[in-house]
Structures are given as C-alpha cells and as structure tokens.
C-alpha distance (Angstrom), angle and dihedral (degrees) to the residues before:
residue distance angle dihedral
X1 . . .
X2 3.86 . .
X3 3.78 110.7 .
X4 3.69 132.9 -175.9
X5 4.17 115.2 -162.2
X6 3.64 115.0 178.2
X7 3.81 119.0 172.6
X8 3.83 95.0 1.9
X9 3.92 88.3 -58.7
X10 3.76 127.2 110.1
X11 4.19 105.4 -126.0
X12 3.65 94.6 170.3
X13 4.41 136.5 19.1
X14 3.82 105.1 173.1
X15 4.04 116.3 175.5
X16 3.98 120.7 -113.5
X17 3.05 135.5 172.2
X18 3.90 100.3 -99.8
X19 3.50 133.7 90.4
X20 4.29 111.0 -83.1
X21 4.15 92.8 -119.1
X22 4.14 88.4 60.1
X23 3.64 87.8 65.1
X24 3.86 110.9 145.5
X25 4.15 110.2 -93.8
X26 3.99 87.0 26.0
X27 3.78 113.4 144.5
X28 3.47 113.0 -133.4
X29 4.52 89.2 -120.8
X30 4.07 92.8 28.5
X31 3.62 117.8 69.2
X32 4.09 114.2 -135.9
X33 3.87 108.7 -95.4
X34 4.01 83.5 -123.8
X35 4.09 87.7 54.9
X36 4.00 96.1 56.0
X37 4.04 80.6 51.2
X38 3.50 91.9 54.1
X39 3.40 98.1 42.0
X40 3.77 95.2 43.6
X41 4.10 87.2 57.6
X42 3.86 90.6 55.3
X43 3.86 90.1 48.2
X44 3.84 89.5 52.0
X45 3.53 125.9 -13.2
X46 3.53 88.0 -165.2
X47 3.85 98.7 69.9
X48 3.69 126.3 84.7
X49 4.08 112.1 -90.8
X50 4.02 98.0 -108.1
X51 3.90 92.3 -132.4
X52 4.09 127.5 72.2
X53 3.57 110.0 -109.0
X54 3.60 115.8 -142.3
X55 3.82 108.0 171.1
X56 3.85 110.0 -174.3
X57 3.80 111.2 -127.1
X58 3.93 142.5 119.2
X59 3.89 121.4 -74.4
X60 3.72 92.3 -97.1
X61 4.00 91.6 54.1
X62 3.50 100.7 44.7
X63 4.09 87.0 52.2
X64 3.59 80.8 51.6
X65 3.66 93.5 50.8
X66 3.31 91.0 44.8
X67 3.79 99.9 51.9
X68 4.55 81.5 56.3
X69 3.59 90.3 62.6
X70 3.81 89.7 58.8
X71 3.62 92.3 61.3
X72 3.59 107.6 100.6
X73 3.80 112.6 -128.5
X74 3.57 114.8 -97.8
X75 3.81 85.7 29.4
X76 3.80 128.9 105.1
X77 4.20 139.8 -152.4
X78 3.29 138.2 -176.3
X79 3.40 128.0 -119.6
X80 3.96 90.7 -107.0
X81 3.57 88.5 54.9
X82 3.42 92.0 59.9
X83 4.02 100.3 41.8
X84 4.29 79.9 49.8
X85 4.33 89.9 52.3
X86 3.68 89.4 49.9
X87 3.69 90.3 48.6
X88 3.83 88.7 -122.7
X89 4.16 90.4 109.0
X90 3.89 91.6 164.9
X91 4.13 97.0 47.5
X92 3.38 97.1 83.9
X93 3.68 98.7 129.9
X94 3.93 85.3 49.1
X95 4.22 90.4 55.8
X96 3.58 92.0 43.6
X97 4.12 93.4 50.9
X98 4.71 85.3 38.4
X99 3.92 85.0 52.0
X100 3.85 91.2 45.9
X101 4.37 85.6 55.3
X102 3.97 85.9 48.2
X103 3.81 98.1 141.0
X104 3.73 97.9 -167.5
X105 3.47 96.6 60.1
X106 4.25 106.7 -168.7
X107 3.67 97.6 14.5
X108 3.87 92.8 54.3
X109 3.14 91.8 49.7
X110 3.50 108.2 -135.0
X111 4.28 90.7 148.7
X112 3.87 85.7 74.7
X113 3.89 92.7 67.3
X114 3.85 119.4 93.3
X115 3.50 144.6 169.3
X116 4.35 119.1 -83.0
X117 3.44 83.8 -115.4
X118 3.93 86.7 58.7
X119 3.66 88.4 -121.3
X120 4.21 115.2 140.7
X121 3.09 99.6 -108.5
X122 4.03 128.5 -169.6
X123 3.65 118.6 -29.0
X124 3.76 122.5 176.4
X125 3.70 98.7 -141.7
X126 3.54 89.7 47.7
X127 4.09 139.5 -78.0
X128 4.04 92.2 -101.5
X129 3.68 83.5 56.1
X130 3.19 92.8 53.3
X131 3.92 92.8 45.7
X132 3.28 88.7 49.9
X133 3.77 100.1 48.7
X134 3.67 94.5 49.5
X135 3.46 93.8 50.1
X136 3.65 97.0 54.8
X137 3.67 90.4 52.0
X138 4.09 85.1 52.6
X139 3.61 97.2 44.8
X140 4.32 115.8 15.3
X141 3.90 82.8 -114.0
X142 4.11 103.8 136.9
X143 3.35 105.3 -132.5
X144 4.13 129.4 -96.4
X145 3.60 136.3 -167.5
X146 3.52 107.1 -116.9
C-alpha cells in the first residue's frame, strides 16, 4: 500500500505490491498510521477505520465516496444504486468515473461496487483483488492471490 496522511488524516491508500508495514515514512518500531488502518480492516471490517479520512475530490466525488462507506462490508451495489443514493439517478457514468478517482482505495470502499448485472466490474488494483476482498468480508477468509 501507498498512503498519503496529512494532518493526522488519510488523503490517499493506493494498493502495491508490498507488504502494508513498508509503507513510505514508516519507522522501522512505529507502524505507519495508514498500516494500523489496514490492519484494523482485516481484524474486523466491521469497525470504524481509527484514522479521519479526508480524500481530496470535488463535491460530487466526495458524495460519491461517501455513499461507499455506507455499503456494509460483505455487501454489494451497483453503480445505479449509488447515482439513485446521491440523488443523481441518471449520473451513472459520472459515479462510475468518481469511484474510479477513489483515493482511499479499501477503506472507501470502492471494491463493494459492481455492475447491475452483478458482474465485477473494473477495479484499479485488480479484479482478483477485488474477488478476494469481497470474499473475505463474506466469509473471514483473508484474502490470497490466486
């Protein structure tokens, strides 16, 4: 994970491919801010993330961002049911491209977000990821690449 924490807030989580405590500005005895997020999620995806997240985006995407973190893990909604929570029912191409500039990648959950046809649809840090994410929400299972 890449993560970006200005004033004690998280403002941007991408996936890498490197473990979550190597995260750049880690101290070797002091995990990352963004790490103890992480890790807190995989302990119970349930819980609240213990760090403010304060994504930087225009008023449409942070009510689209917004609307993700209602999504109860383990859960899933279309694109249209997002564009319909917003109260923007006929912006669905304009969710779909706000999810895609989701800085906070896993803890906004933009992996919970499918097509109507319940498809997986386009996930920047990959489909198996995605899979894999959604399935551990389902199931407790941490999540593999396969």
């Amino acid at each position: 994970m890449h993560a970006v924490v200005h004033y004690n807030a998280l403002v941007s989580l991408r996936f890498v491919d490197a473990p979550p405590d190597t995260l750049p500005g880690s101290a070797p005895d002091t995990p990352h801010p963004a790490a103890q997020a992480v890790h807190a999620f995989f302990e119970d995806p349930h819980h609240p993330i213990p760090l403010p997240l304060r994504p930087h985006g225009t008023p449409f995407q942070q009510a689209v961002w917004s609307a993700l973190q209602e999504i109860p893990p383990g859960q899933t909604r279309s694109y249209a049911d997002i564009a319909h929570r917003i109260g923007r029912p006929r912006a669905i191409r304009a969710v779909a491209q706000a999810i895609a500039r989701n800085p906070i990648h896993l803890l906004i959950p933009c992996h919970r977000v499918i097509g109507r046809n319940g498809q997986l649809t386009g996930f920047a840090a990959g489909l198996w990821r995605k899979e894999s994410l959604l399935e551990f929400e389902r199931t407790g299972r941490t999540p593999v690449r396969q």
